[in-house]
PANUVEX-978365 format. One record per residue (C-alpha): residue number from 1; x, y, z; residue in three letters. Coordinates in nm, 3 decimals, always signed. Example, Ala and Ser with C-alpha at 12.3 -4.5 7.8 and 13.67 -1.06 7.14 Angstrom:
% residues 2
> num	u	v	w	residuo
> 1	+1.230	-0.450	+0.780	ALA
> 2	+1.367	-0.106	+0.714	SER
% end
This chain:
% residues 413
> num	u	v	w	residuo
> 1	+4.790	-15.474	-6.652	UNK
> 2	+4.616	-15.723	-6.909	UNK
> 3	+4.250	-15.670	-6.976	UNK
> 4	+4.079	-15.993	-7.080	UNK
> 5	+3.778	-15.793	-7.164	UNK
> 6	+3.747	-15.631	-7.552	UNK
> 7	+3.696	-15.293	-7.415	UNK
> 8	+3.958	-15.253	-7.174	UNK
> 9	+4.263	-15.342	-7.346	UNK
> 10	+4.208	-15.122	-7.610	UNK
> 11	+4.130	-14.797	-7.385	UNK
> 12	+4.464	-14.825	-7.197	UNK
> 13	+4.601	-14.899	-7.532	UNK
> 14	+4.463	-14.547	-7.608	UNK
> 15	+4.551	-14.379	-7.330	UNK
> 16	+4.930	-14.516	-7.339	UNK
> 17	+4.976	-14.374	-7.702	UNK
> 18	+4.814	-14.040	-7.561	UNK
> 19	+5.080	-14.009	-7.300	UNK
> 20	+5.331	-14.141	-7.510	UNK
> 21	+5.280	-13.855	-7.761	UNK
> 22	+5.226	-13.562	-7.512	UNK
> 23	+5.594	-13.677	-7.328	UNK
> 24	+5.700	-13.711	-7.701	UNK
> 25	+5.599	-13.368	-7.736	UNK
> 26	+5.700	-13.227	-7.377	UNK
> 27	+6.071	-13.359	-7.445	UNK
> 28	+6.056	-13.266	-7.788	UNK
> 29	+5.953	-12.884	-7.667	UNK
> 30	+6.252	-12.923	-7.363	UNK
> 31	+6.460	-12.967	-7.642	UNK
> 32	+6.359	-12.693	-7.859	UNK
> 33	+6.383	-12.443	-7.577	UNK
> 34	+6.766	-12.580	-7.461	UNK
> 35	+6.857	-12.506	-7.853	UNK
> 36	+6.715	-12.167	-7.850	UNK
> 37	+6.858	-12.067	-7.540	UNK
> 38	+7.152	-12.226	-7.674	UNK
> 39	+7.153	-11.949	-8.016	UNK
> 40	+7.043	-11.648	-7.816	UNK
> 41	+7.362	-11.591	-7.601	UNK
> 42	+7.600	-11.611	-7.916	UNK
> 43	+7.338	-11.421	-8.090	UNK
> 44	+7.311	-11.103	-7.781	UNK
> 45	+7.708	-11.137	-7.778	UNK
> 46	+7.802	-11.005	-8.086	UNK
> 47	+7.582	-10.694	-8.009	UNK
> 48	+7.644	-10.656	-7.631	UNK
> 49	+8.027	-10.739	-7.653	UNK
> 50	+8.330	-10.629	-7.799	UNK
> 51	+8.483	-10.835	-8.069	UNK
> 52	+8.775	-10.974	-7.802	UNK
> 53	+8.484	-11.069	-7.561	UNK
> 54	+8.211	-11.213	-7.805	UNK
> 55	+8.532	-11.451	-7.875	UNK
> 56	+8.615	-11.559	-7.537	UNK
> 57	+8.219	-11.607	-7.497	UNK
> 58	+8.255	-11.868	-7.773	UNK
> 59	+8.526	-12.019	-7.654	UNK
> 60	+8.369	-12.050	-7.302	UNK
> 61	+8.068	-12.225	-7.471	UNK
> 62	+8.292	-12.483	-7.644	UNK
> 63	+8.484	-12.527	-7.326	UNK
> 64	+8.160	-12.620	-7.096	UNK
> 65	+8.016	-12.782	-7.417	UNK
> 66	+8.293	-13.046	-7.451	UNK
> 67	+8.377	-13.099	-7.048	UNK
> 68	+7.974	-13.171	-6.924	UNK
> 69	+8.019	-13.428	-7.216	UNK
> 70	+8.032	-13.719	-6.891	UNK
> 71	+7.708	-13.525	-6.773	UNK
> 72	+7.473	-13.719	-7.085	UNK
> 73	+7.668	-14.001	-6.985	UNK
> 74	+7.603	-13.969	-6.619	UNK
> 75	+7.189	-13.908	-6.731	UNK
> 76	+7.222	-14.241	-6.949	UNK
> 77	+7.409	-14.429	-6.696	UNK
> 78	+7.158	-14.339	-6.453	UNK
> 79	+6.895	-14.390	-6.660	UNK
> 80	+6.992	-14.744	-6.808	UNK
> 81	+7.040	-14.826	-6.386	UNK
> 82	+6.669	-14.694	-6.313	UNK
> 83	+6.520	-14.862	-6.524	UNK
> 84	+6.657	-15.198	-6.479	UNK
> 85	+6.682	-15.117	-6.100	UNK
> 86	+6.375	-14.901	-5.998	UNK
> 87	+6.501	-14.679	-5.684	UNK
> 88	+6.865	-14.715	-5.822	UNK
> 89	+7.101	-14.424	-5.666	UNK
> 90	+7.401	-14.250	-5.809	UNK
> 91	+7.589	-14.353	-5.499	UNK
> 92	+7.896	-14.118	-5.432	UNK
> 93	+7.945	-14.154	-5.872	UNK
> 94	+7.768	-13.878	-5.974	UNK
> 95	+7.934	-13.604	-5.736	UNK
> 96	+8.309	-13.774	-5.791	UNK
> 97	+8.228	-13.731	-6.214	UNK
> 98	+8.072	-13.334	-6.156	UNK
> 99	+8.416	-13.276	-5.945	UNK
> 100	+8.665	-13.432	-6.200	UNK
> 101	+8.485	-13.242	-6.445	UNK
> 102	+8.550	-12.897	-6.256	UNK
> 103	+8.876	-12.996	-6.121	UNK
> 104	+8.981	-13.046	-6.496	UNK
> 105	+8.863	-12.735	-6.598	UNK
> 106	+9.058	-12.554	-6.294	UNK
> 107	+9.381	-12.770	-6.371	UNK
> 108	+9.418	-12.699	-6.706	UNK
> 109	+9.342	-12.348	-6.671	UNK
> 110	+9.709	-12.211	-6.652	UNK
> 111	+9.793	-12.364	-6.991	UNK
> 112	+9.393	-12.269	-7.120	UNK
> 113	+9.405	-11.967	-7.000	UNK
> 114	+9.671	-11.787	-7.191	UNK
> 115	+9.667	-12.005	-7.465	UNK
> 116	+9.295	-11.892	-7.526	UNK
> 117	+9.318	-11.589	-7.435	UNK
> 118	+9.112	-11.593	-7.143	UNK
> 119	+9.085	-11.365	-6.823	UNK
> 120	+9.204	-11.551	-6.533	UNK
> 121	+8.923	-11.484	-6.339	UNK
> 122	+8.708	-11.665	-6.561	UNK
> 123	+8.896	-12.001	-6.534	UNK
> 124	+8.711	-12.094	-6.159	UNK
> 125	+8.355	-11.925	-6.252	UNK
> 126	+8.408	-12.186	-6.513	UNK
> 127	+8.477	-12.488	-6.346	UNK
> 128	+8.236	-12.439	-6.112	UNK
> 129	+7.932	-12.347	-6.377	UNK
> 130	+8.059	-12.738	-6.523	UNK
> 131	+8.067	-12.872	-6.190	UNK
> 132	+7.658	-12.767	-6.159	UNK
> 133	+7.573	-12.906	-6.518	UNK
> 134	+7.750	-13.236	-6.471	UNK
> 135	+7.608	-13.272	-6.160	UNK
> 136	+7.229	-13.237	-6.325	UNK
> 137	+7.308	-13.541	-6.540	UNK
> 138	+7.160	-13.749	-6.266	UNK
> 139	+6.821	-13.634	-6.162	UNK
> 140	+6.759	-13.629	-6.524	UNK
> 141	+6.875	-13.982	-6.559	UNK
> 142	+6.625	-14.050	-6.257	UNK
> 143	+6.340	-13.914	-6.454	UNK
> 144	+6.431	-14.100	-6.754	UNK
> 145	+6.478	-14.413	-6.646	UNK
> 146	+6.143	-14.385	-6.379	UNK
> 147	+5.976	-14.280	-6.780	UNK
> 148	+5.869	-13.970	-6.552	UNK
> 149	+5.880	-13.825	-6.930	UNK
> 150	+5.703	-13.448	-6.848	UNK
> 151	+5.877	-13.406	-6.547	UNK
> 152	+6.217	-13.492	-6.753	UNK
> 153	+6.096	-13.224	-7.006	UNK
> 154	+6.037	-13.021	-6.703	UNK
> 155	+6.358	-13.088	-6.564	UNK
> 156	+6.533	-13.021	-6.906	UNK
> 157	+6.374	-12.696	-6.955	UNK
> 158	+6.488	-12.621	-6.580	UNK
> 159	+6.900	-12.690	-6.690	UNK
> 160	+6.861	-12.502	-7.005	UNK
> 161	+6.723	-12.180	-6.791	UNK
> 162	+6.978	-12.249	-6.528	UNK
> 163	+7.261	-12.318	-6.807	UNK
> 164	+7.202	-12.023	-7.007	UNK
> 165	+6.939	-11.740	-6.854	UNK
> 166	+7.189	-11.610	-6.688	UNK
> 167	+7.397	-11.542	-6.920	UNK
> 168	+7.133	-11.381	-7.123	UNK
> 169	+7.057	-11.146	-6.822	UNK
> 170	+7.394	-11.044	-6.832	UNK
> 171	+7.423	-10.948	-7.165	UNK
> 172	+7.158	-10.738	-7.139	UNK
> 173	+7.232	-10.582	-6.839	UNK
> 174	+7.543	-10.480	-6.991	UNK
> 175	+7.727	-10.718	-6.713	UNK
> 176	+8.043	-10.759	-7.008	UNK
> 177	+8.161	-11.113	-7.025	UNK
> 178	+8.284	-11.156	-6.650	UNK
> 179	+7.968	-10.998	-6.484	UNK
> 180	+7.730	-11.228	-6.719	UNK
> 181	+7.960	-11.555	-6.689	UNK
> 182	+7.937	-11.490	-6.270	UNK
> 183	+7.513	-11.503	-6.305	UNK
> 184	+7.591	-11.796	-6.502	UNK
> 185	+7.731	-12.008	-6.255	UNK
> 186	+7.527	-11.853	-5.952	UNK
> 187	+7.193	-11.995	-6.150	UNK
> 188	+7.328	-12.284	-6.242	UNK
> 189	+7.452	-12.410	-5.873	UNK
> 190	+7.040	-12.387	-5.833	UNK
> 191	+6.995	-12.619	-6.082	UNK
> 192	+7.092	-12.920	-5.938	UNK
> 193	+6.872	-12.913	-5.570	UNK
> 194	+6.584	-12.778	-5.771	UNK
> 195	+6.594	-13.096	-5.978	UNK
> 196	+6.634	-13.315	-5.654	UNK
> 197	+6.267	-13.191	-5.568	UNK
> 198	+6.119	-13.235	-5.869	UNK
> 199	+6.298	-13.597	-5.905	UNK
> 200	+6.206	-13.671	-5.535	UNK
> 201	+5.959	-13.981	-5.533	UNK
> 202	+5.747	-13.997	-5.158	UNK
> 203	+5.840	-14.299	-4.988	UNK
> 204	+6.141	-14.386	-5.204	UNK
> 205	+6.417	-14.561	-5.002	UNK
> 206	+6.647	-14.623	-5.269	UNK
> 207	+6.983	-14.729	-5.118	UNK
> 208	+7.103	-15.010	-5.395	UNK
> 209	+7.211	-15.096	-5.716	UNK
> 210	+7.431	-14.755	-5.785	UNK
> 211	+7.594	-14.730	-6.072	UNK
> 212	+7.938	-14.740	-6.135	UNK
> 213	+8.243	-14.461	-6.257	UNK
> 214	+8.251	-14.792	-6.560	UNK
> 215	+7.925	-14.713	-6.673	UNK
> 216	+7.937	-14.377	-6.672	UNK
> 217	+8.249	-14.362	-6.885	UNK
> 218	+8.091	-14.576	-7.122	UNK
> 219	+7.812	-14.380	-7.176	UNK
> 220	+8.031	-14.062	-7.175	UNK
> 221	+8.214	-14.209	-7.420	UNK
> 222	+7.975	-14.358	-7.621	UNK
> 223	+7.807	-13.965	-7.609	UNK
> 224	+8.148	-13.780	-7.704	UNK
> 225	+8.206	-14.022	-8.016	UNK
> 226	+7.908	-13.943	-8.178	UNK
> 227	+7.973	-13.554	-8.139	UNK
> 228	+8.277	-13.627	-8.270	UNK
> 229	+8.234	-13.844	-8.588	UNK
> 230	+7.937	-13.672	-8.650	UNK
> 231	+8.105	-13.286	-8.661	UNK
> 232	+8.459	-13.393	-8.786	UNK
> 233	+8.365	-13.286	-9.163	UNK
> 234	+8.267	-12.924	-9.061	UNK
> 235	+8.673	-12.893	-8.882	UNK
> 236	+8.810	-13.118	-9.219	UNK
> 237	+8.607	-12.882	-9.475	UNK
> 238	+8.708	-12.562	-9.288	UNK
> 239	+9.128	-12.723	-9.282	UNK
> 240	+9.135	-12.833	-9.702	UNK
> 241	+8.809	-12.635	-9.840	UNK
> 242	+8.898	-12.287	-9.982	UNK
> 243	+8.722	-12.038	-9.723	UNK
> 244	+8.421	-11.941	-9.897	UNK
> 245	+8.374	-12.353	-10.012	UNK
> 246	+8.399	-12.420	-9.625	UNK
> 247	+8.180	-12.149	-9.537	UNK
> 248	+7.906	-12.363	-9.789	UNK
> 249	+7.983	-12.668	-9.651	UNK
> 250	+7.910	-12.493	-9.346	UNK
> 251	+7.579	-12.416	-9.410	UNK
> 252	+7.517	-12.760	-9.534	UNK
> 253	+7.571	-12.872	-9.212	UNK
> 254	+7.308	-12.724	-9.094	UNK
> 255	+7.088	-13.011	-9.267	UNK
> 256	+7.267	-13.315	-9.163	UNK
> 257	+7.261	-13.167	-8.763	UNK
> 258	+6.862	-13.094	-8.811	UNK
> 259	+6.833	-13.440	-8.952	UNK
> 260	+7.053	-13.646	-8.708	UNK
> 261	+6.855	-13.403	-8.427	UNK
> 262	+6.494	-13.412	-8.482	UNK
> 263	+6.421	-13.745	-8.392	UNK
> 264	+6.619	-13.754	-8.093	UNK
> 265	+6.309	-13.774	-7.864	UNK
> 266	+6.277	-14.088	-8.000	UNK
> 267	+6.537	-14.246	-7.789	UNK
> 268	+6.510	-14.048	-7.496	UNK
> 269	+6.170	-14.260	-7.461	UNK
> 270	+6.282	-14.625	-7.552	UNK
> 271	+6.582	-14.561	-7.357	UNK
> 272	+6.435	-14.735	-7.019	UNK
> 273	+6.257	-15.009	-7.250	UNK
> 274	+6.599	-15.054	-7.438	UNK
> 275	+6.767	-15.149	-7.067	UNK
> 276	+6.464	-15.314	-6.952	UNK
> 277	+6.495	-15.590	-7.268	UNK
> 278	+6.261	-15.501	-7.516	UNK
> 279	+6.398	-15.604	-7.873	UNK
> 280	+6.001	-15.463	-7.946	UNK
> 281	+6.127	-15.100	-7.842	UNK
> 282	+6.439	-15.130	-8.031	UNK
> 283	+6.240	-15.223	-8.358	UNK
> 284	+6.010	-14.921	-8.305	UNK
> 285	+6.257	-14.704	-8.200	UNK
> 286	+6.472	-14.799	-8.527	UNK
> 287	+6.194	-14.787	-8.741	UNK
> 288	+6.059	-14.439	-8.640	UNK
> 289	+6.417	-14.260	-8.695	UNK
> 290	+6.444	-14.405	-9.020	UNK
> 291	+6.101	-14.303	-9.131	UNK
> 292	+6.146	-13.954	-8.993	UNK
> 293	+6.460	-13.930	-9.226	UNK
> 294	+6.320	-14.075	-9.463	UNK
> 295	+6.073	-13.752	-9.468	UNK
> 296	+6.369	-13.503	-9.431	UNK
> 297	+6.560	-13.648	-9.734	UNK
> 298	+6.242	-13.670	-9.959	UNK
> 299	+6.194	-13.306	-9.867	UNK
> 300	+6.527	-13.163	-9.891	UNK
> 301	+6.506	-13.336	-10.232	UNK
> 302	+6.193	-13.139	-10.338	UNK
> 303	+6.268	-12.814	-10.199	UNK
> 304	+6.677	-12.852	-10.196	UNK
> 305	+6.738	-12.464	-10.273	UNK
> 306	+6.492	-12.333	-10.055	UNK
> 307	+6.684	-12.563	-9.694	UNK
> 308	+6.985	-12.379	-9.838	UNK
> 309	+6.807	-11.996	-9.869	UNK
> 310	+6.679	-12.053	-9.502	UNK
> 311	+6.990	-12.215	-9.364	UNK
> 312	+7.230	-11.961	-9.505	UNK
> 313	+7.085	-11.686	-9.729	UNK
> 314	+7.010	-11.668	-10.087	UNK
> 315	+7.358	-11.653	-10.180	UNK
> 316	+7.316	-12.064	-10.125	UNK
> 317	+7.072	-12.105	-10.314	UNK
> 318	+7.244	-12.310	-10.577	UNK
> 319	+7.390	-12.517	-10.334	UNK
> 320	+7.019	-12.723	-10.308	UNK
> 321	+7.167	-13.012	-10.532	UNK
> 322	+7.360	-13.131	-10.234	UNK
> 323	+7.086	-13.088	-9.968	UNK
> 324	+6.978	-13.486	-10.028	UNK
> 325	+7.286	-13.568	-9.935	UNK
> 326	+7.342	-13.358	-9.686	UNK
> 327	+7.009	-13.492	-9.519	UNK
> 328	+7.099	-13.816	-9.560	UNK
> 329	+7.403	-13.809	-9.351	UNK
> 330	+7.195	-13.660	-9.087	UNK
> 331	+6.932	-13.932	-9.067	UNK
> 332	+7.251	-14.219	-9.070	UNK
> 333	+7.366	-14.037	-8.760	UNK
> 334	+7.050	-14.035	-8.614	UNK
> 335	+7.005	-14.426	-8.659	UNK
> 336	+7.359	-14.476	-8.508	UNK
> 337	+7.239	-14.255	-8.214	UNK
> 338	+6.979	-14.519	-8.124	UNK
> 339	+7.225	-14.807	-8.169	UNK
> 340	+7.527	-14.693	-7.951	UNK
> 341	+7.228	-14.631	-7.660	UNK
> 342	+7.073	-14.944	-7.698	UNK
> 343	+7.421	-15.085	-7.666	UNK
> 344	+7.432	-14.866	-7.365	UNK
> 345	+7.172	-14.997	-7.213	UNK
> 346	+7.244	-15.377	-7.290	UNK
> 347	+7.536	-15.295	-7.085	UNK
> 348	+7.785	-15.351	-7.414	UNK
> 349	+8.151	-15.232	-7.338	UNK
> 350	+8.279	-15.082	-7.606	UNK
> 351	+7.995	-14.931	-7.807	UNK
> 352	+8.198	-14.613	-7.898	UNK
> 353	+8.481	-14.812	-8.080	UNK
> 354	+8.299	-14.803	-8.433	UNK
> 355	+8.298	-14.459	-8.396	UNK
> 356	+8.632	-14.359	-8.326	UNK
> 357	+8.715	-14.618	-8.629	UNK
> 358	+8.510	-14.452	-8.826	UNK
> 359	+8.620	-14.062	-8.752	UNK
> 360	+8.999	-14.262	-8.857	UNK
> 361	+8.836	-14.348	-9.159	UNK
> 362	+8.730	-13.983	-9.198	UNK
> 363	+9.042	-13.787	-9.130	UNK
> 364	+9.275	-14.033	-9.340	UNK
> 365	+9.019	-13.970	-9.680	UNK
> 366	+8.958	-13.644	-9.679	UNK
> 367	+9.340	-13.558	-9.588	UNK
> 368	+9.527	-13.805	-9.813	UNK
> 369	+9.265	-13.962	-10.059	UNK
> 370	+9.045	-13.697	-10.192	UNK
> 371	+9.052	-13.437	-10.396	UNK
> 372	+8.955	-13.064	-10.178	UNK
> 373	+8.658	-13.004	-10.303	UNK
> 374	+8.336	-12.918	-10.123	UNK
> 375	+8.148	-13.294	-10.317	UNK
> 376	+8.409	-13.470	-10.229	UNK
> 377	+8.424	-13.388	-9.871	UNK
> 378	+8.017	-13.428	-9.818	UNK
> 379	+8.044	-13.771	-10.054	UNK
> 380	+8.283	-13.886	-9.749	UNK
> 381	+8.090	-13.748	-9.449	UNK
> 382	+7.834	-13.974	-9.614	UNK
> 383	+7.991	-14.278	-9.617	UNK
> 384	+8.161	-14.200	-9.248	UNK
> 385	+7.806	-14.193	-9.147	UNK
> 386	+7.741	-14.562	-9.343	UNK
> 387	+8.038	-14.662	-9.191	UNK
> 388	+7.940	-14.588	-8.860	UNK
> 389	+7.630	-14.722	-8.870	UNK
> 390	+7.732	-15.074	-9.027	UNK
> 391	+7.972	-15.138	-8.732	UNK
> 392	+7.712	-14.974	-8.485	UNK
> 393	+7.431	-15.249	-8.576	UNK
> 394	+7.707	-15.540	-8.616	UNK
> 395	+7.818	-15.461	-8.274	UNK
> 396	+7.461	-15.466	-8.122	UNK
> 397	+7.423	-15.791	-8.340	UNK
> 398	+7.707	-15.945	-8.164	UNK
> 399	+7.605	-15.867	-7.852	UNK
> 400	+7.199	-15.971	-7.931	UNK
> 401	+7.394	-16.350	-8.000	UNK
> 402	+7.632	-16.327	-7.680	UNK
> 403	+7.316	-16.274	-7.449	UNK
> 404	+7.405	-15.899	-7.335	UNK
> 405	+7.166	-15.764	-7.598	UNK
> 406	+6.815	-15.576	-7.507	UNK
> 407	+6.632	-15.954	-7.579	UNK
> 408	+6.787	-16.069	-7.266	UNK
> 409	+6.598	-15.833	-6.993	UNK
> 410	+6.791	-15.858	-6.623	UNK
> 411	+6.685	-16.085	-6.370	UNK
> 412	+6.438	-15.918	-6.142	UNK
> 413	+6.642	-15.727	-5.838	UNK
% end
């Protein structure tokens, strides 16, 4: 609402910036707890579990990690929708994408299964524990694109309990891998009807404008190339690097992933403004990742040796030379992240393809054209990142001049 008067324009001005920092800081918290929930069950594995088991766990928590993938794209999808279509529905999408998710995990269990080394009986707890995170993708999406932003932090903190307090009860019940993996799933099948009441709006018909199994592959998509480009150098470095120079890279890592991370709230909250048309939103948006790594470069290039100590010891010490570049890559990744979305949510079709050109880019360099060394592989992670970014913004520059881009806002439903 405008306020032709010179006092009432600038208190809603005020009070907008005071909500937008407490969601900031609601979603930024949601995410915080997910992540620590996310290092406590490896962490209460190795001392609860044999060394067969704590293995198995990890390999279950790569295995639900890469198939709930389509669940972020089912949240953007949904989100993008919302936004552009207040009382949008999932329609039949979002139960079809939790069930292909689970059904793949249960199909490819009797090649997974041995292969991995799994028990069998973990193979259905499994696809039905994905089945319940998927399926959370879209009350989330709901809340995001309605810019409900504490109940989204609400909601987020809700699927991180329900995704991973029950395997921490297990643990330390002494429940063994099985036992804690069968909690698991029975909290997480909560998850999704406790969301539907928090998402519930009174008086909401809804009814129209679902979104499509398109969309929600292209945000999936978009969401599993950026995991991908952005974590192929720690699977390259570990394949050429000597063990104890991949080990270093590892902990390197450690500084790109808090860098391409941190400012992630940021587009969780322009998301809705990004599908809604506003080129304003993408500026900020753009403009407050590339400060924010701007900060984390400066200061890994002060206190280099110290990020090293606290990421990996004091053997690493030395290693601080690298953390600026290390940092760097992060915040590129981070700028890409709020490019592919906003391509997302101008509806673009193929915002992922820069990335998987990109990750090409990647594996041919540090296989064929570059020495194994530790500088040489970071140098190219680097420029991957560069890379990716370049054909990130020229694809949302193409699409800005073909009318698809967030300056063209949808006609009004």
């Amino acid at each position: 609402m405008d306020h032709p008067s010179g006092r009432g324009g600038p208190a809603l001005t005020t009070r907008s910036r005071r909500a937008i920092g407490l969601s900031g800081v609601a979603v930024t918290v949601a995410g915080a707890i997910t992540n620590a929930f996310g290092y406590v069950v490896p962490v209460l594995g190795a001392r609860r579990l044999s060394a067969g088991d704590l293995g198995a766990l990890a390999t279950v928590l790569a295995i639900v990690a890469i198939a709930s993938v389509p669940g972020t794209g089912l949240q953007i999808a949904m989100a993008v929708r919302r936004a552009r279509h207040p009382g949008a529905t999932a329609g039949r999408v979002a139960v079809v994408t939790a069930l292909v998710c689970g059904g793949a995990v249960l199909v490819l269990a009797p090649v997974a299964g041995p292969l991995l080394d799994l028990p069998p009986v973990l193979t259905p707890l499994l696809a039905v524990y994905t089945f319940a995170i998927v399926l959370s993708g879209r009350r989330l999406g709901e809340l995001q694109g309605d810019e409900r932003f504490l109940r989204l932090a609400m909601g987020m903190s809700l699927l991180a309990a329900g995704r991973y307090a029950g395997l921490v009860a297990g643990l330390l019940l002494g429940l063994g891998l099985t036992g804690s993996l069968l909690l698991g799933t029975a909290l997480a099948l909560l998850v999704p009807p406790a969301l539907a009441v928090l998402a519930r709006t009174p008086g909401e018909a809804g009814g129209g404008h679902s979104i499509t199994a398109r969309q929600v592959f292209t945000a999936g998509s978009a969401t599993l190339a950026i995991l991908v480009v952005s974590y192929a150098d720690v699977i390259l470095a570990r394949h050429v690097l000597p063990a104890d120079a991949s080990g270093a890279y590892a902990v390197g890592t450690v500084l790109t992933k808090g860098a391409m991370w941190a400012p992630q709230v940021v587009t969780v909250l322009a998301l809705p403004k990004l599908a809604q048309g506003s080129r304003r939103a993408l500026l900020i948006a753009v403009g407050l990742v590339t400060g924010c790594g701007a900060v984390l470069v400066a200061a890994s290039a002060l206190a280099g040796g110290l990020a090293f100590r606290l990421a990996g010891g004091a053997d690493y010490t030395e290693l601080g030379r690298y953390a600026p570049v290390f940092a760097t890559t992060g915040a590129l990744y981070a700028l890409v992240f709020v490019l592919v979305n906003a391509q997302v949510a101008a509806g673009g079709r193929w915002p992922s393809a820069p990335l998987w050109a990109a990750t090409a880019v990647l594996v041919v360099s540090t296989e064929w054209l570059v020495p194994p060394t530790l500088p040489a592989i970071m140098w190219c992670a680097t420029a991957t990142a560069a890379l990716a970014l370049a054909g990130a913004a020229f694809s949302l520059r193409r699409g800005l001049r073909a009318g698809s881009g967030p300056a063209s806002p949808p006609p009004a439903p």
